[in-house]
FITIVO-419683 format. One record per atom (N, C-alpha, C, O): residue number from 1; residue in three letters; atom name; x, y, z. Coordinates in nm, 3 decimals. Example, Ala and Ser with C-alpha at 12.3 -4.5 7.8 and 13.67 -1.06 7.14 Angstrom:
! residues 2
+-----+-----+----+---------+---------+---------+
|   k |   r |  a |    east |   north |      up |
+-----+-----+----+---------+---------+---------+
|   1 | ALA |  N |   1.319 |  -0.569 |   0.780 |
|   1 | ALA | CA |   1.230 |  -0.450 |   0.780 |
|   1 | ALA |  C |   1.320 |  -0.330 |   0.780 |
|   1 | ALA |  O |   1.424 |  -0.332 |   0.846 |
|   2 | SER |  N |   1.285 |  -0.225 |   0.708 |
|   2 | SER | CA |   1.367 |  -0.106 |   0.714 |
|   2 | SER |  C |   1.290 |   0.003 |   0.787 |
|   2 | SER |  O |   1.341 |   0.114 |   0.804 |
+-----+-----+----+---------+---------+---------+
This chain:
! residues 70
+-----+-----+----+---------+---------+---------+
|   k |   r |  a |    east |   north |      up |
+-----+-----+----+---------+---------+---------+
|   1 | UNK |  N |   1.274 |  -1.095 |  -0.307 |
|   1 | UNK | CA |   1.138 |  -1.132 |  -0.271 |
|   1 | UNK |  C |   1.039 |  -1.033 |  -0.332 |
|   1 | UNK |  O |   0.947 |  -1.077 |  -0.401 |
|   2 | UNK |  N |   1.053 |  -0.882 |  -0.308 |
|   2 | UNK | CA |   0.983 |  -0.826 |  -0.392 |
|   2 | UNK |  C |   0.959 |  -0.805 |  -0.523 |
|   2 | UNK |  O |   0.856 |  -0.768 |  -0.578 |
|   3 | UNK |  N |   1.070 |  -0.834 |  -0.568 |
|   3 | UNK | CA |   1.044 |  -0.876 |  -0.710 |
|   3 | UNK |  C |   0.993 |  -0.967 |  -0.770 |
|   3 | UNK |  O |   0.918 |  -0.944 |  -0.865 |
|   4 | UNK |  N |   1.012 |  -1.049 |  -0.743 |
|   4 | UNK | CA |   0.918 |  -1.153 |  -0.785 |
|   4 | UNK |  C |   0.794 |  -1.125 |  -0.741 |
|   4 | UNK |  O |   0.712 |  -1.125 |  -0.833 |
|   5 | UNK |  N |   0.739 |  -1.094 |  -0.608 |
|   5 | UNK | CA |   0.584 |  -1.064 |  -0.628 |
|   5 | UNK |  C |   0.532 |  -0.918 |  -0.719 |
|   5 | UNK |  O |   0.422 |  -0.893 |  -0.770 |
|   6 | UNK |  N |   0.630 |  -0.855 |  -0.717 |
|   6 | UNK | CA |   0.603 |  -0.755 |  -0.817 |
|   6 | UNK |  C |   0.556 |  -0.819 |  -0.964 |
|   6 | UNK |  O |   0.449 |  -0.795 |  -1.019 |
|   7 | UNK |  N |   0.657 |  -0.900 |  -1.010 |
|   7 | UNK | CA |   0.603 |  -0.972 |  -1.148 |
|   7 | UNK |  C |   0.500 |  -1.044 |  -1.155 |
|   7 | UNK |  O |   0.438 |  -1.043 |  -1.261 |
|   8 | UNK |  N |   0.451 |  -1.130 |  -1.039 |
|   8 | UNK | CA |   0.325 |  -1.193 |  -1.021 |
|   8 | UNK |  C |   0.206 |  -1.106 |  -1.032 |
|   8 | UNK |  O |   0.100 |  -1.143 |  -1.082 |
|   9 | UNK |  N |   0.239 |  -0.937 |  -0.960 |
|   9 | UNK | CA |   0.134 |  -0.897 |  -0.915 |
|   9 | UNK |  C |   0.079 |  -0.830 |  -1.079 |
|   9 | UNK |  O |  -0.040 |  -0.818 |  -1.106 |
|  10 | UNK |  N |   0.180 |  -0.794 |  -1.165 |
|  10 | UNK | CA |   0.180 |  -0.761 |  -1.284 |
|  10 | UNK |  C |   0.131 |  -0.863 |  -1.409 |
|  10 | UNK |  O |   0.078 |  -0.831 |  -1.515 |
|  11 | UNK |  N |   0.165 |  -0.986 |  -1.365 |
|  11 | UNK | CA |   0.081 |  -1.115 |  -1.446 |
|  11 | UNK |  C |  -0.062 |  -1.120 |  -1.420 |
|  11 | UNK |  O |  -0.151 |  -1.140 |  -1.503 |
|  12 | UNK |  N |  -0.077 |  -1.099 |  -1.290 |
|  12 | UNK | CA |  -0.200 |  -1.137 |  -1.223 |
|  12 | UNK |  C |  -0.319 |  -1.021 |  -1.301 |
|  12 | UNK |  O |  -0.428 |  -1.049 |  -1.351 |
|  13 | UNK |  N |  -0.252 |  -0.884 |  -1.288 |
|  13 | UNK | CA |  -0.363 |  -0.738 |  -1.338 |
|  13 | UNK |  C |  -0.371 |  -0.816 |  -1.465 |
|  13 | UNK |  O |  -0.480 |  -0.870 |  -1.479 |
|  14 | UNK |  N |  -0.256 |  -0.843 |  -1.595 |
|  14 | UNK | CA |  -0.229 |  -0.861 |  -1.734 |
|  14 | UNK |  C |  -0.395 |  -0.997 |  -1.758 |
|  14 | UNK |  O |  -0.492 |  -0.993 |  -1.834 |
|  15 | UNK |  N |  -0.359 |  -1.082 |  -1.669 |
|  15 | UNK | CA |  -0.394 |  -1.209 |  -1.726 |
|  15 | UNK |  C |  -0.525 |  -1.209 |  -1.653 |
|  15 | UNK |  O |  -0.615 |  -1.249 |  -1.726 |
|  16 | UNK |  N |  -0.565 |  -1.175 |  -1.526 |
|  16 | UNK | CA |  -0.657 |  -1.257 |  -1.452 |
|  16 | UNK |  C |  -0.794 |  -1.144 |  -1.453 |
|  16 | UNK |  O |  -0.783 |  -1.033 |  -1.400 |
|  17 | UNK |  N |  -0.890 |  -1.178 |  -1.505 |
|  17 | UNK | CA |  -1.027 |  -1.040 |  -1.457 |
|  17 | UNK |  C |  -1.057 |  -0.999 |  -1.325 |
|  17 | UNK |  O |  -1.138 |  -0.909 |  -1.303 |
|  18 | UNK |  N |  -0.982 |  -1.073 |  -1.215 |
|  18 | UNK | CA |  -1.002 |  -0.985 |  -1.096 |
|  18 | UNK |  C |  -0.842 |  -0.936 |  -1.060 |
|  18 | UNK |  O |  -0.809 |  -0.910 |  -0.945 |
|  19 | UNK |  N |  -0.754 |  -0.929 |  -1.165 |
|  19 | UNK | CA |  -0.653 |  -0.849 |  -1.103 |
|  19 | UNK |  C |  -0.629 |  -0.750 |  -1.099 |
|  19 | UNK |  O |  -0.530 |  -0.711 |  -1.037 |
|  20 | UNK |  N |  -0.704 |  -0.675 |  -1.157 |
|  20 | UNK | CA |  -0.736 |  -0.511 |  -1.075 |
|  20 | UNK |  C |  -0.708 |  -0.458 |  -0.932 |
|  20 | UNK |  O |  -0.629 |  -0.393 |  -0.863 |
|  21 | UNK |  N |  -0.861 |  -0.550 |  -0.933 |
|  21 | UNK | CA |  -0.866 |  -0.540 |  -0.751 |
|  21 | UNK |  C |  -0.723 |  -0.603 |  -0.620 |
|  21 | UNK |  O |  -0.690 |  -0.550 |  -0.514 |
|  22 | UNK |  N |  -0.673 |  -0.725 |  -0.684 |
|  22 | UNK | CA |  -0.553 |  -0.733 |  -0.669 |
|  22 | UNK |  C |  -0.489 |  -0.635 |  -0.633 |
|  22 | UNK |  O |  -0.477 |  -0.585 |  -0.522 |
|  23 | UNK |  N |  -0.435 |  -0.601 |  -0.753 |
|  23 | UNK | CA |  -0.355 |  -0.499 |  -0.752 |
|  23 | UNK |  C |  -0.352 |  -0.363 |  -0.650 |
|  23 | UNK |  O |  -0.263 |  -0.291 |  -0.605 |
|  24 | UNK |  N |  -0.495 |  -0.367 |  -0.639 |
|  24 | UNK | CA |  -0.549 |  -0.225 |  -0.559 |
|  24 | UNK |  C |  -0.538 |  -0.252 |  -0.415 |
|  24 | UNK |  O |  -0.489 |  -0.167 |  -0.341 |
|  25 | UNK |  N |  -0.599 |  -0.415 |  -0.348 |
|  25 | UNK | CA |  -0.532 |  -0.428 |  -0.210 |
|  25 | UNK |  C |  -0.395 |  -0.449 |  -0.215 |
|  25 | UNK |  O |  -0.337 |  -0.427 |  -0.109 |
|  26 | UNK |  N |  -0.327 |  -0.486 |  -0.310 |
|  26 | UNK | CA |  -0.181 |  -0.484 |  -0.251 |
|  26 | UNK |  C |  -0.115 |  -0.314 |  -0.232 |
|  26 | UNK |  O |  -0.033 |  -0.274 |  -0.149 |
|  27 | UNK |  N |  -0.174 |  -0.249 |  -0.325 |
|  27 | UNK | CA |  -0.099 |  -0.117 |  -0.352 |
|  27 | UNK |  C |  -0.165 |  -0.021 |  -0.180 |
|  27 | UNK |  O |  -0.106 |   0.061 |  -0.110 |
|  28 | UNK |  N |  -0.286 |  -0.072 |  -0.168 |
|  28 | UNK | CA |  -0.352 |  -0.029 |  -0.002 |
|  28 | UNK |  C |  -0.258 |  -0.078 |   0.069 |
|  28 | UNK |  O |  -0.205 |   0.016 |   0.127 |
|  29 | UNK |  N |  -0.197 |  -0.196 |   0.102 |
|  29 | UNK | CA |  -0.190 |  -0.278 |   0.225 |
|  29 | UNK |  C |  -0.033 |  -0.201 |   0.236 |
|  29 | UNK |  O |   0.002 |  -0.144 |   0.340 |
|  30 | UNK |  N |   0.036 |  -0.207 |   0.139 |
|  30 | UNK | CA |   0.175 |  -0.127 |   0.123 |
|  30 | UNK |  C |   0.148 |   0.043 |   0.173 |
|  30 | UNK |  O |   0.206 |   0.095 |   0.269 |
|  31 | UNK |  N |   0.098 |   0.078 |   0.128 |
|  31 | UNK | CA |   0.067 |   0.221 |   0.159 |
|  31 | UNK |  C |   0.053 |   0.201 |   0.310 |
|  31 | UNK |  O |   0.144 |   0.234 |   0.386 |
|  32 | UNK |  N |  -0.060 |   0.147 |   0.352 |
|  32 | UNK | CA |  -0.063 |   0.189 |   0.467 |
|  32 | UNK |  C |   0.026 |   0.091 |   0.592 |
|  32 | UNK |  O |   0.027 |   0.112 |   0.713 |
|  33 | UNK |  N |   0.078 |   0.009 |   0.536 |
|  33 | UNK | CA |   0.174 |  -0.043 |   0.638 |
|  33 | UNK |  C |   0.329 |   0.072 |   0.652 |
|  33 | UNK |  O |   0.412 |   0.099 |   0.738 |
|  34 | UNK |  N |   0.308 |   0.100 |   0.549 |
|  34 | UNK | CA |   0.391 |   0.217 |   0.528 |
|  34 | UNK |  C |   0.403 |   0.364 |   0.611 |
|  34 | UNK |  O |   0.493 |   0.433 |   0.658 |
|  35 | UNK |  N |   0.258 |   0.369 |   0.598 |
|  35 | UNK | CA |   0.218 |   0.490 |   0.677 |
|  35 | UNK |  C |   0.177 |   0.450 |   0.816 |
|  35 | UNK |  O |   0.158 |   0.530 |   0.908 |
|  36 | UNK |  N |   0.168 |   0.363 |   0.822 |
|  36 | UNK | CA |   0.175 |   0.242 |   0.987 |
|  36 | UNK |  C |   0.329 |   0.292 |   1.070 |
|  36 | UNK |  O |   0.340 |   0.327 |   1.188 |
|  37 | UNK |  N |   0.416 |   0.282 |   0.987 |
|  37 | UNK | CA |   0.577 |   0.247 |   1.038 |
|  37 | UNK |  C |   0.593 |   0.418 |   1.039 |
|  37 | UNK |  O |   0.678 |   0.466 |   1.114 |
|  38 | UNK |  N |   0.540 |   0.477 |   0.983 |
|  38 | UNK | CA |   0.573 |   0.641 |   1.023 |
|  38 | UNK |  C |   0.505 |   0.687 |   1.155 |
|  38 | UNK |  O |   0.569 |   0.726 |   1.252 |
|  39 | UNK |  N |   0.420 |   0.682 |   1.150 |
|  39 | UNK | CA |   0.341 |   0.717 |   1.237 |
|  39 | UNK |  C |   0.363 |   0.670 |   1.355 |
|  39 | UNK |  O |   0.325 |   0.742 |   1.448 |
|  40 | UNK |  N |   0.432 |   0.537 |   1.391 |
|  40 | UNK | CA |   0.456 |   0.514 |   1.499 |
|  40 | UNK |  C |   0.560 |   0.551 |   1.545 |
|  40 | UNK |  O |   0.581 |   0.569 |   1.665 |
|  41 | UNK |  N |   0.662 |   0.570 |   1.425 |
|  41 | UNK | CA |   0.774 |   0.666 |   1.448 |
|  41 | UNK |  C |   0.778 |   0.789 |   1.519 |
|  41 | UNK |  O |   0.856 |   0.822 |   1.608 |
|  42 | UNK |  N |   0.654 |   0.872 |   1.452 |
|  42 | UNK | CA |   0.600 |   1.006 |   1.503 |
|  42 | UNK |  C |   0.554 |   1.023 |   1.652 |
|  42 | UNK |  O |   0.586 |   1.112 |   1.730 |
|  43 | UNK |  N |   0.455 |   0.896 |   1.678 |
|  43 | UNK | CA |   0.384 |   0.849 |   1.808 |
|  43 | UNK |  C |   0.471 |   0.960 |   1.947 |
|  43 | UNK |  O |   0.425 |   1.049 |   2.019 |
|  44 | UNK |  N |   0.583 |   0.913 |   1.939 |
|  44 | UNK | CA |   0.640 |   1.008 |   2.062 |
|  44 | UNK |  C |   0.586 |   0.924 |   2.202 |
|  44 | UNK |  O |   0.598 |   0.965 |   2.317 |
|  45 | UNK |  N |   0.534 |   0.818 |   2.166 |
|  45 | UNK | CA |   0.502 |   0.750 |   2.312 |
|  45 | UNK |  C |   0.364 |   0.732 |   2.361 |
|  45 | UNK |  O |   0.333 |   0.670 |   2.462 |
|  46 | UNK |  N |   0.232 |   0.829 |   2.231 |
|  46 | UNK | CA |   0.117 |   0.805 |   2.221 |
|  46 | UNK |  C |   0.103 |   0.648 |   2.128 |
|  46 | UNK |  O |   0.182 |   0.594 |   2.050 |
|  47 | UNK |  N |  -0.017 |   0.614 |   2.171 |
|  47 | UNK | CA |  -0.063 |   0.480 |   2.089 |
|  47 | UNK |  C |  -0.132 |   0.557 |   1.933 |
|  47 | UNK |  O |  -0.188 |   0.659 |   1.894 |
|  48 | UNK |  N |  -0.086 |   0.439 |   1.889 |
|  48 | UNK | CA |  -0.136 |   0.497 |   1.699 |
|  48 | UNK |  C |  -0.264 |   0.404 |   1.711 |
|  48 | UNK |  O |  -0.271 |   0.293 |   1.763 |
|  49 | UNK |  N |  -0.369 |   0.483 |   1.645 |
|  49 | UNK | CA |  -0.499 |   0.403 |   1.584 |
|  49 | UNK |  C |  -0.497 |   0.380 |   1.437 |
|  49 | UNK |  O |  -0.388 |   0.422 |   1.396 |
|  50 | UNK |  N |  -0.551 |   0.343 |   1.360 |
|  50 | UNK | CA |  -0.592 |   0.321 |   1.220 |
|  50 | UNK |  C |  -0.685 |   0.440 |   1.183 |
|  50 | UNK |  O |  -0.696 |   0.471 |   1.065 |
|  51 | UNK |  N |  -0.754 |   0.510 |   1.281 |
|  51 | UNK | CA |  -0.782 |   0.658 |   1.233 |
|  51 | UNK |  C |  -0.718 |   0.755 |   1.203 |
|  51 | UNK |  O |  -0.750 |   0.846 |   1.126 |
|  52 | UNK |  N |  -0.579 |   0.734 |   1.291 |
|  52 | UNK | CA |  -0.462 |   0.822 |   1.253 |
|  52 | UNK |  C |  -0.401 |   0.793 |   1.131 |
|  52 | UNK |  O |  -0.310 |   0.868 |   1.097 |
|  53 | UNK |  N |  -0.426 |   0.713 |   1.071 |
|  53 | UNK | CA |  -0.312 |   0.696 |   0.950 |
|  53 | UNK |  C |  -0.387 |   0.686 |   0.839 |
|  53 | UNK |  O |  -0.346 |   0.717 |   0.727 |
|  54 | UNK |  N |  -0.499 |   0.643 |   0.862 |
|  54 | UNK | CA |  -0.614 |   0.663 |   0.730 |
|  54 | UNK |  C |  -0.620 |   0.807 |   0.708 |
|  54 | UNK |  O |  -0.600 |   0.861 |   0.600 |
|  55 | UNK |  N |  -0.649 |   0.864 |   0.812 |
|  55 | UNK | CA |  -0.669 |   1.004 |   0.820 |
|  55 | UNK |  C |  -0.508 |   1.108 |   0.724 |
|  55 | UNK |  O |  -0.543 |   1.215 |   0.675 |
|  56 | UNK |  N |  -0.428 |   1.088 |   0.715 |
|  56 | UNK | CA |  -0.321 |   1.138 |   0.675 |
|  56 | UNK |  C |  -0.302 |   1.095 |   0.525 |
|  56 | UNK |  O |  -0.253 |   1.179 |   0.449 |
|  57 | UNK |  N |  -0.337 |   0.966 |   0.475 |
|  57 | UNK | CA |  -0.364 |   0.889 |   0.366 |
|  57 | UNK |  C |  -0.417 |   1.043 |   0.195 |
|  57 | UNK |  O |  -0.498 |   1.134 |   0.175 |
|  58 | UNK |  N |  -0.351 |   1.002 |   0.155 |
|  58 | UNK | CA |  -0.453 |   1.081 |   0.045 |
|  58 | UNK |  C |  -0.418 |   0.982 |  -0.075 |
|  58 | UNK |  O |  -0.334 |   0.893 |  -0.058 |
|  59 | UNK |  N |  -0.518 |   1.005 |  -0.264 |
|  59 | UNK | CA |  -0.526 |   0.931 |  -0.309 |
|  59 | UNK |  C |  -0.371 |   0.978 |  -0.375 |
|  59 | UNK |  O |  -0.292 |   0.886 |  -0.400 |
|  60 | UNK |  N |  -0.341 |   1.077 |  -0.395 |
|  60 | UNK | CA |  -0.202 |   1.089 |  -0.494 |
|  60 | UNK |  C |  -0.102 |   0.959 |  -0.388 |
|  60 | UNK |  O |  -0.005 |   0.916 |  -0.450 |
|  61 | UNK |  N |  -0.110 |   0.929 |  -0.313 |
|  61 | UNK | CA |  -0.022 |   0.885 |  -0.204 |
|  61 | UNK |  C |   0.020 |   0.748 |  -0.312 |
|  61 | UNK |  O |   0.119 |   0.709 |  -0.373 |
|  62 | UNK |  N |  -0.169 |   0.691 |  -0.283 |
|  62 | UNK | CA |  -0.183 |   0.550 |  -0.351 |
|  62 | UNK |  C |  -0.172 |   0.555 |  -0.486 |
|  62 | UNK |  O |  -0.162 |   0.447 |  -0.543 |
|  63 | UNK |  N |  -0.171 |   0.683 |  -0.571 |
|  63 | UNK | CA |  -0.121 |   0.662 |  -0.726 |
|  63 | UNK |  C |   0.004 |   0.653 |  -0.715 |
|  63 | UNK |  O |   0.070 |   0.587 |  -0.796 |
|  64 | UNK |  N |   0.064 |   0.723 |  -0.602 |
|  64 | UNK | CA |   0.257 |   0.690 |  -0.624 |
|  64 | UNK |  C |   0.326 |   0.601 |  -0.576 |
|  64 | UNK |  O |   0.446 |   0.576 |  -0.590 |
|  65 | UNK |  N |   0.211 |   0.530 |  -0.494 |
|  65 | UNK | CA |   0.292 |   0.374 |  -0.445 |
|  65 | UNK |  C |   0.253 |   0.290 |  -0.566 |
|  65 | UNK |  O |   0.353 |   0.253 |  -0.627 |
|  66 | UNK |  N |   0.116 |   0.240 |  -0.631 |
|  66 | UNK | CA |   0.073 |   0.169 |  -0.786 |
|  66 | UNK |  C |   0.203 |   0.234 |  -0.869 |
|  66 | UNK |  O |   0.263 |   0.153 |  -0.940 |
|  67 | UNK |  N |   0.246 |   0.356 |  -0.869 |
|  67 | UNK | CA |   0.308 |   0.335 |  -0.978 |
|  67 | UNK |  C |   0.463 |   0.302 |  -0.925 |
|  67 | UNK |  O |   0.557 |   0.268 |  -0.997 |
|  68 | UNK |  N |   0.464 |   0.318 |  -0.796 |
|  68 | UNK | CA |   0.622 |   0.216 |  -0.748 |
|  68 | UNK |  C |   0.655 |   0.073 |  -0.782 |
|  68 | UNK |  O |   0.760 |   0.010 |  -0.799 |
|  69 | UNK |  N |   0.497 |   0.040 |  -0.786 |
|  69 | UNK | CA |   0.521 |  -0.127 |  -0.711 |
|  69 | UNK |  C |   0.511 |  -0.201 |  -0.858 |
|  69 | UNK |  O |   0.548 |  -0.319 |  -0.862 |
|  70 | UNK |  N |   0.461 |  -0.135 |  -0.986 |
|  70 | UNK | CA |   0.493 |  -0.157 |  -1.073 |
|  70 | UNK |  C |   0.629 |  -0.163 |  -1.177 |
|  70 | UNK |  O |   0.617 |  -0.204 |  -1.292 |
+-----+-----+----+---------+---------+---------+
C-alpha cells in the first residue's frame, strides 16, 4: 500500500504544478501522526494535545521523513 502511494505521490510532485504542496502535506501528516504515536506512548497516562507534538517537531525532522517517503 505504501508503495504505491509513494509512486503516485512522486508522479504527482514530477507531473502536476500543485504537487509540491502535495507532497509537503503528506510528508506533515506522516511526521506528525508519527510523532502522535510517540507521544502517546510517552503520555504515561497524561492526555496528549497537538501542542505537545508540534512543539517537539523540528524542520530537519520533516527533511528526513520527505526524504523517506521518497
Amino acid at each position: 500500500m505504501w508503495v504505491w502511494l509513494r509512486m503516485v505521490m512522486a508522479m504527482a510532485v514530477a507531473l502536476l504544478p500543485g504537487g509540491f504542496p502535495l507532497l509537503l502535506a503528506y510528508v506533515t501528516t506522516r511526521t506528525l501522526r508519527a510523532r502522535w504515536r510517540v507521544a502517546r506512548e510517552q503520555a504515561a497516562g497524561r492526555e496528549v494535545t497537538w501542542r505537545d507534538v508540534v512543539a517537539t517537531l523540528h524542520f530537519k525532522d520533516l527533511v528526513r521523513e520527505a526524504r523517506a517517503a521518497l
